[in-house]
C-alpha positions in Angstrom: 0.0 0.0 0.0 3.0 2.2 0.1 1.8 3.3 3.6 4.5 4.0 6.4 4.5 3.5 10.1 6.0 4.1 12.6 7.1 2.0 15.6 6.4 3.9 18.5 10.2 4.8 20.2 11.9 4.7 17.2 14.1 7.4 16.8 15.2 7.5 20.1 11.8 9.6 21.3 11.5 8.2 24.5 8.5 9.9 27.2 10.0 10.5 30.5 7.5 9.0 33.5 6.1 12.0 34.5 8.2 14.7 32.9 8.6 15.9 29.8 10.1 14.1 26.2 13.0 14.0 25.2 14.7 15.3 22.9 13.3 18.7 23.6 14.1 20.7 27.0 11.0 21.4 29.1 7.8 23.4 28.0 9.1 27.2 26.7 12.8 26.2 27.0 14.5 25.2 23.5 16.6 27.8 22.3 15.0 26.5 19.3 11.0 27.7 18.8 9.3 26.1 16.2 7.1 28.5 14.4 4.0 27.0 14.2 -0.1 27.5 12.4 -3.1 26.5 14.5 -5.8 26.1 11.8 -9.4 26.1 13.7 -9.2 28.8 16.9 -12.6 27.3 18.5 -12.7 25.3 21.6 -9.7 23.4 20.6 -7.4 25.4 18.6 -7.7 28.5 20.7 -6.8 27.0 24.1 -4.0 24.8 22.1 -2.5 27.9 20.5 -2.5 29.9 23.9 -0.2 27.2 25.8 2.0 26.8 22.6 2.1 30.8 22.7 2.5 31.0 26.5 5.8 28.7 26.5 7.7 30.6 23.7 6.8 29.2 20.6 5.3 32.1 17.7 2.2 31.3 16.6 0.0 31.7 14.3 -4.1 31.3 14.6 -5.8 30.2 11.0 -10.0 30.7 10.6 -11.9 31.3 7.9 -14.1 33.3 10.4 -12.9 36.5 10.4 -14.8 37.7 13.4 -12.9 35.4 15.4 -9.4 36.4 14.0 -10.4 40.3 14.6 -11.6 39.3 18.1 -7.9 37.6 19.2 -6.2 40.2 17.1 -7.7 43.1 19.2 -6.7 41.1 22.5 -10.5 39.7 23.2 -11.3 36.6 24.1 -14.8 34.9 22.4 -14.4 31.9 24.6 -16.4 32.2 28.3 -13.2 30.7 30.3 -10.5 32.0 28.2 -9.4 35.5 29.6 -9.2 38.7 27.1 -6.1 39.5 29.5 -4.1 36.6 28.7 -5.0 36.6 24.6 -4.0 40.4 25.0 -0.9 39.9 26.4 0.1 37.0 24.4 -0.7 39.1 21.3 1.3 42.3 22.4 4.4 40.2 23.2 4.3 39.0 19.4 3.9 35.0 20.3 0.7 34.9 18.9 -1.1 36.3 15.7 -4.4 35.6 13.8 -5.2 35.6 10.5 -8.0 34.5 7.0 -4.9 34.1 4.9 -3.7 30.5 4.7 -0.6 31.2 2.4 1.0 32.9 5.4 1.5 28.7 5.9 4.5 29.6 4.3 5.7 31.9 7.3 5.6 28.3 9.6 7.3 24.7 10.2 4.4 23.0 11.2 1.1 23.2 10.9 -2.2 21.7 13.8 -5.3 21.0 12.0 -8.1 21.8 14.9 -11.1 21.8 12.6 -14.7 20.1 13.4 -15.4 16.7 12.1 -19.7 16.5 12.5 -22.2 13.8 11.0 -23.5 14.3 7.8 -27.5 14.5 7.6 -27.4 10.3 7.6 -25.2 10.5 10.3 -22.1 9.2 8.5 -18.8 10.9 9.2 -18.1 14.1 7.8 -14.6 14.8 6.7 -15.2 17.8 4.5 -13.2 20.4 6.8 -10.4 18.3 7.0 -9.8 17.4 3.7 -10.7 21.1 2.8 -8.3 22.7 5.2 -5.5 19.9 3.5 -6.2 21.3 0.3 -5.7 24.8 1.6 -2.3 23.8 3.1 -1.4 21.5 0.6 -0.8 24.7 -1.9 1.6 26.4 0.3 3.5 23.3 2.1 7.2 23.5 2.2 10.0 20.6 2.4 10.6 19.8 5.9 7.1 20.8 7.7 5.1 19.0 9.6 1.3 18.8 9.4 -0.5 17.5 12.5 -4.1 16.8 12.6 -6.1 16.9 16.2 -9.7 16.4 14.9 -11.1 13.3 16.5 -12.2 10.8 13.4 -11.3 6.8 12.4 -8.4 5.4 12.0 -7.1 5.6 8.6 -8.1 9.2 7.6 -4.5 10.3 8.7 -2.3 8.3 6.1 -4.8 8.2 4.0 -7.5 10.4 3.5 -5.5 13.7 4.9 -1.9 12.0 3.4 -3.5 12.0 -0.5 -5.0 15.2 0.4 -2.0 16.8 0.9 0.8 15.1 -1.8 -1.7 15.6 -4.3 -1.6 18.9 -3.8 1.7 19.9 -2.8 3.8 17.5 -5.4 5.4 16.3 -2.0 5.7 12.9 -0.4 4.8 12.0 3.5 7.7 11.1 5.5 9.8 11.6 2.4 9.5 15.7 1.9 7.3 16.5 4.5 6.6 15.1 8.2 2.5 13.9 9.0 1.2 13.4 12.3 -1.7 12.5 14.6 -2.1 14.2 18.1 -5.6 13.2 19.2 -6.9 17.0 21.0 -8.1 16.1 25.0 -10.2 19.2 26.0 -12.2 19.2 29.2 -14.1 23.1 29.1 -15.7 24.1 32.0 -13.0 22.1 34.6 -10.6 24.6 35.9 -7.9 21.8 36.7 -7.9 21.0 33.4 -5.2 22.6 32.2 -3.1 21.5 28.4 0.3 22.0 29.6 -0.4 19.3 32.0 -2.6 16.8 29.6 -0.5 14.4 28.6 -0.3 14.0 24.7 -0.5 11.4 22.6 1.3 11.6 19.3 1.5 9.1 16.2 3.4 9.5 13.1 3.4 8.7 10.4 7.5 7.2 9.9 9.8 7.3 13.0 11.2 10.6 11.5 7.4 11.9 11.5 7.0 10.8 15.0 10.1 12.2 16.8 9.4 15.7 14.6 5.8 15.6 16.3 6.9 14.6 19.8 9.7 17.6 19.5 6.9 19.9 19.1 4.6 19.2 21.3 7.1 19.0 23.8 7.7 22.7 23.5 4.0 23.2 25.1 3.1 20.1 27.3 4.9 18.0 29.9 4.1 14.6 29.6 3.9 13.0 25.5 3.2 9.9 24.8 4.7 8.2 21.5 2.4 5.3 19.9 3.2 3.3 16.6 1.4 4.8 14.1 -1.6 7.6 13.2 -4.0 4.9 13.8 -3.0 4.1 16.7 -3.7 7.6 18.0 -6.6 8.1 15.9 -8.0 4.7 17.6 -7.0 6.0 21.0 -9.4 9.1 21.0 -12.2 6.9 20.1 -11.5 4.4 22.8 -11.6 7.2 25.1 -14.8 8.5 24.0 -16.8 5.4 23.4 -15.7 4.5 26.8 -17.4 7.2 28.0 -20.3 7.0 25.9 -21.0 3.2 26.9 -20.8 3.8 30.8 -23.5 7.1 30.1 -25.8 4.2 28.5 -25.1 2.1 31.0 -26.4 4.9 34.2 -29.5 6.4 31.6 -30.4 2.7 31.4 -30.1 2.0 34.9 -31.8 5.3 36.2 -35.2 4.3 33.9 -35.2 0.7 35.5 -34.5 2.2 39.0 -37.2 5.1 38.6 -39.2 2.1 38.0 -38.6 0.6 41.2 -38.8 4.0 43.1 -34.8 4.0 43.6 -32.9 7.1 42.8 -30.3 6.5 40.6 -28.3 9.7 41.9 -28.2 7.7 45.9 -27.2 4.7 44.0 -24.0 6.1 42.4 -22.9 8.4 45.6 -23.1 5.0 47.5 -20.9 2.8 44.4 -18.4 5.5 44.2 -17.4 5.2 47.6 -15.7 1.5 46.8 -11.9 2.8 46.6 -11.2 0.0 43.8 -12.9 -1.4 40.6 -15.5 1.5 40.1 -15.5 4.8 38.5 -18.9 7.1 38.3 -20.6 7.9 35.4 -24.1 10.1 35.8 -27.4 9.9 33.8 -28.9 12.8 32.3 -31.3 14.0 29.2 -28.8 12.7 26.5 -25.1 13.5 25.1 -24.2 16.9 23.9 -20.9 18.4 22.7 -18.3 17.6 20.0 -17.2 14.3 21.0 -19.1 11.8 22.6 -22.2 12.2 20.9 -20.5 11.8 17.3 -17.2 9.6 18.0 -18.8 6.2 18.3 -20.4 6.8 14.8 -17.1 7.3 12.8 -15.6 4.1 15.0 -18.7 1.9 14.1 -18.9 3.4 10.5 -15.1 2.0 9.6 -15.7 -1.1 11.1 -17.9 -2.1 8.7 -15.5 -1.2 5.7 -13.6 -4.8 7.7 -16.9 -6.8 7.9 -17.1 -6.0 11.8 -20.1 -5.0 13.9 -20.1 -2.9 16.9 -23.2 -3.7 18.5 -22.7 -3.1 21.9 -21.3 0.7 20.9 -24.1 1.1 18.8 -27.1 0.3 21.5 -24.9 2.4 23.9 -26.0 4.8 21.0 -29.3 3.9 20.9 -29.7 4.4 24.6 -28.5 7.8 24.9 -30.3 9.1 22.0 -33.7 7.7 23.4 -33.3 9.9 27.0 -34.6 12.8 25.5 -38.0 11.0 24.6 -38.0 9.8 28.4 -37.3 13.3 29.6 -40.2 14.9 27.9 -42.5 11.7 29.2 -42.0 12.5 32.3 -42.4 15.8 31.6 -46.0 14.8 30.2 -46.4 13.1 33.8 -45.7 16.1 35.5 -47.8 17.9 34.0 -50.5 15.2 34.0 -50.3 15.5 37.8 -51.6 18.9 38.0 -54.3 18.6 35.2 -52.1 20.0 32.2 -51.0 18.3 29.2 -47.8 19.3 27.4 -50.3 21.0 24.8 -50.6 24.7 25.7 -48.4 24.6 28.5 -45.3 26.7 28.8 -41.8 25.0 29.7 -39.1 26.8 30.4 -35.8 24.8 29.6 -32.9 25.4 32.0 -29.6 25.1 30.4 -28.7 25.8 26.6 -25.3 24.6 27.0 -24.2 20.9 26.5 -22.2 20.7 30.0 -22.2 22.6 33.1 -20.5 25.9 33.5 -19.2 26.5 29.9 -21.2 28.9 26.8 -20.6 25.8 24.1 -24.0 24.2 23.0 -23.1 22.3 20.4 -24.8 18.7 20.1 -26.8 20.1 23.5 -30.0 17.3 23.9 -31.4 20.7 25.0 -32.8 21.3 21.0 -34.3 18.1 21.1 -35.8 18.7 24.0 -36.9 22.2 22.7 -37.8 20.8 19.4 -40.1 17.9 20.9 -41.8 20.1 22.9 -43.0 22.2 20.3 -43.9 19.9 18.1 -46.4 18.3 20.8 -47.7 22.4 21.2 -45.5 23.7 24.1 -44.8 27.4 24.3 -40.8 27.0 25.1 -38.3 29.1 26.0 -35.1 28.9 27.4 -32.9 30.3 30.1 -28.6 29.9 30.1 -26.6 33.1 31.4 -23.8 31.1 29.3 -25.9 31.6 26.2 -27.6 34.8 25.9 -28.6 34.5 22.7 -28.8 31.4 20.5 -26.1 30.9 17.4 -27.0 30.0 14.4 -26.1 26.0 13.8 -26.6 24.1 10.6 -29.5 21.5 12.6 -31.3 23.7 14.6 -30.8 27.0 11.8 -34.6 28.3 13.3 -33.8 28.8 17.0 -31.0 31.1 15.8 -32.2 34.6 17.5 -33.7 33.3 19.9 -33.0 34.9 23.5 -32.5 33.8 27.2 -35.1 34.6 29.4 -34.1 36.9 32.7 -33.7 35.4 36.0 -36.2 37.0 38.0 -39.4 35.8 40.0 -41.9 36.8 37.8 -40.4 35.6 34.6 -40.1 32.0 36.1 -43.4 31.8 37.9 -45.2 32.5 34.6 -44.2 29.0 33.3 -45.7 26.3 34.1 -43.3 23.4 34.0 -39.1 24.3 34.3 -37.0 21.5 32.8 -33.4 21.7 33.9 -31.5 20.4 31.4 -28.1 22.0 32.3 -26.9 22.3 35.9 -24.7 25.6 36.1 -23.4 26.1 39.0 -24.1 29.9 39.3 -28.0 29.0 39.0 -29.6 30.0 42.6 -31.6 26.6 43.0 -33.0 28.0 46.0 -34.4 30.7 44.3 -35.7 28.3 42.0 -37.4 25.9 44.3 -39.1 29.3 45.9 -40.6 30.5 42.4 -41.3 27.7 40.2 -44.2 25.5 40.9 -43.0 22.6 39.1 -39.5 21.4 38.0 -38.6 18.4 36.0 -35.0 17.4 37.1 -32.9 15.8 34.5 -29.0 16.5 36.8 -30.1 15.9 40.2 -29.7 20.6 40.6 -32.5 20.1 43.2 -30.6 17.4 46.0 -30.1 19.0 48.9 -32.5 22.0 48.2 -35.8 22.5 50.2 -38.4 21.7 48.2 -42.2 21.3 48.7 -44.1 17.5 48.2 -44.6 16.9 45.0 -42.8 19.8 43.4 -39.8 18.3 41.6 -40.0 15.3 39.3 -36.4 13.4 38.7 -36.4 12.7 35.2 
C-alpha cells in the first residue's frame, strides 16, 4: 500500500514518567522555537494555540471566520473561560497572531489542524473540513514541515484520507518531503484543573522521522507526551476514550429508567458505588449527550468497522440508549404535568440550560434542541434560560432557533411558566431561588438534591 508507520520509540523519542520528552528541553525552554499554524481557533485550537504561545513558541491562529481572528487580534477573548487578558498579552508580546490568509502557511514549520469533524444528515462521518483545510495547506507546504491533525475521526483518515490530500496537492511525499502526524486533541471546558500544559499528549506518526518531529513539538507546550506506533493508533485511541465514556452514560441512563421504576434514585445509588476505593468509577445519567465528541465519535468508530466486515453492537445500543433519554425526559415531563391537570399542549416549559455541559457557553450537540424541538412539536410554548448563552447561534441543525434569546432570572419571569426543565446544571443558577418560584421542576441533573423543596414539586427525570 506504500503506507509508512511508525514503531512507536523509534528514533530514540522516549516519554519520560512524569516529565517531559526527550529530545526537547521542558515546555518554553529550547533555544529552538518552532514556528507553528493552528488552523481552527474554537474550543480546541484557541486554548492549544494559547499554551504553545504561552511557553515561547510564535504562533500563528488560521480561521476562515474573520470575526474570530479580529476578536484575538484586538486582544479579546470569544471563549467564556479564556481571559481577554491573557489573549492580549500573548498578542502584544508578538507570540501569537491571527489571520484569514492560509498562504501565510508559508511563514511556519508545522502546521495543527483543529477543525470540526460533525455527522452528515445520515449520520455518516463528515470529513469535509479536513480534507478542505488539507487542500488549503497542501498549496503552500514546504519541504521539511510538519502537518498534524487533532480532529477526533477513524483510524485511517490520517495516512490516507488527509496524506492523499496533501501530496496531491503539494507535489510532495509523507515522510519523504514533508513530516505527518496524529495528536488526538483532549479538551475538558468548564474544569478549571484542566489545564493543556499538564494533559499528557498522545502523538502518532506517520515514519519514525514523523514521529520524533511531532513529539519535539509538542514538547515545546506540554509536559508529559506519549509516543504510539502509528496515526492509527492515535486516531483509535481518542475513540476508545470517548466510546468509553459513551457506553458507561448508557449504561447509568439505562439504569436510572429501571431504578425510577422501582422508586430507587439513581443519583443515591451512584454516591453510595463510588465510595468502593477499587474497581468502580462514576458515570451520571442525564437527558442525553451533547458536545463535539461523545455524541459523534462512536459513529465514525462503528462506521469504519464495517468497511472490515465487523459489527459494533454493543457501541451502537450504547447509541441507541443515549439518544432515546430525550423522549424519556419529555414523558416524564408529560407526567408532571399530568399531575396537576395540564398536558404538554398549551403549557409553557421553560428549559434550564442551553449549553451541552455545566458551566461553559458551548452548546453544540446540547440534547437541550431536542428537548426544545419535541416540545413544540407536541404544542408547548418553550423558551429557554442559560446566562452562558444569551442568545442562540446559528447552527446548521437547529438554523430556526437562531435569534432566539434567554429569558431573565427573576421571580416573575419563572413563575409565569408552568413546568421548568433543567437540562443543564450551572453552578451559578440560585436553585434555592428556583425551588421558591417555580411550581414545578422536572430534574434531569439531580440541581434540586439538597435544596428544600415542597411535596410533589420536583419530578427526577
Amino acid at each position: 500500500s506504500g503506507r509508512r508507520r511508525g514503531r512507536g520509540q523509534s528514533g530514540a523519542v522516549v516519554a519520560r514518567r512524569g516529565g517531559g520528552v526527550r529530545p526537547g528541553a521542558k515546555p518554553g525552554k529550547s533555544n529552538h522555537s518552532m514556528k507553528t499554524a493552528v488552523v481552527g481557533l474554537g474550543y480546541v485550537g484557541l486554548p492549544l494555540s494559547l499554551q504553545f504561545a504561552r511557553s515561547g513558541v510564535t504562533v500563528l491562529g488560521l480561521d476562515v471566520d474573520p470575526a474570530k481572528v479580529e476578536a484575538l487580534l484586538a486582544g479579546q477573548s470569544y471563549i467564556k473561560h479564556i481571559s481577554s487578558a491573557e489573549v492580549a498579552a500573548l498578542v502584544k508580546s508578538g507570540h501569537l497572531s491571527a489571520s484569514t490568509d492560509f498562504g501565510r502557511i508559508r511563514e511556519v514549520e508545522a502546521v495543527i489542524i483543529c477543525v470540526p469533524t460533525p455527522l452528515n444528515k445520515n449520520r455518516e462521518p463528515d470529513l469535509s473540513f479536513i480534507l478542505e483545510t488539507g487542500r488549503s495547506i497542501a498549496r503552500h507546504l514546504q519541504k521539511g514541515m510538519l502537518v498534524v491533525l487533532e480532529s477526533t475521526t477513524y483510524p485511517g483518515t490520517t495516512d490516507e484520507d488527509l496524506r492523499a490530500v496533501l501530496e496531491n496537492g503539494s507535489g510532495l511525499k509523507a515522510g519523504q518531503d514533508f513530516h505527518l502526524a496524529f495528536s488526538p486533541e483532549r479538551e475538558d471546558p468548564g474544569n478549571p484543573a484542566s489545564q493543556v500544559a499538564l494533559i499528557p499528549k498522545v502523538v502518532g506518526g506517520y515514519s519514525p522521522a514523523c514521529l520524533k518531529k511531532a513529539v519535539a513539538l509538542y514538547s515545546r507546550a506540554v509536559k508529559t507526551v506519549v509516543p504510539v506506533s502509528s496515526c492509527r493508533a492515535a486516531e483509535a485511541a481518542k475513540l476508545l476514550e470517548n466510546t468509553f465514556r459513551g457506553v458507561n452514560i448508557a449504561l447509568v441512563n439505562e439504569l436510572k429508567i429501571v431504578y425510577n421504576a422501582m422508586g430507587i434514585d439513581i443519583w443515591e445509588v451512584i454516591h453510595a458505588a463510588k465510595t468502593k476505593p477499587f474497581g468502580f468509577m462514576p458515570f451520571y445519567p442525564g437527558p442525553g449527550l451533547g458536545g463535539h465528541c461523545i455524541p459523534i465519535d462512536p459513529f465514525y468508530l462503528t462506521w469504519k468497522a464495517r468497511e472490515f466486515g465487523q459489527n459494533t453492537r454493543f457501541i451502537e445500543l450504547a447509541g441507541e440508549i443515549n439518544t432515546s433519554m430525550p423522549l424519556y425526559v419529555v414523558h416524564q415531563l408529560a407526567d408532571a404535568l399530568n399531575a396537576r391537570q395540564k398536558s404538554i399542549n398549551g403549557s409553557s416549559v421553560l428549559v434550564l440550560g442551553l449549553a451541552y455541559k455545566p458551566d461553559v457557553d458551548d452548546e453544540r450537540e446540547s440534547p437541550s434542541y431536542v428537548l426544545m424541538e419535541m416540545l413544540k412539536t407536541r404544542g408547548a410554548r418553550v423558551a429557554y434560560y442559560d446566562p452562558y448563552v444569551p442568545v442562540i447561534k446559528p447552527t446548521r441543525e437547529h438554523a430556526h432557533w437562531a435569534g432566539t434569546q434567554s429569558v431573565a432570572w427573576n421571580q416573575e419571569t419563572i413563575k409565569a411558566f408552568d413546568v421548568v426543565l433543567i437540562a443543564t446544571n450551572h453552578s451559578c443558577v440560585n436553585y434555592r431561588e428556583l425551588a421558591e418560584w417555580a411550581e414545578c421542576i422536572v430534574d434531569t441533573r439531580n440541581a434540586m438534591g439538597g435544596v428544600p423543596t415542597l411535596p410533589n414539586q420536583v419530578w427526577k427525570a
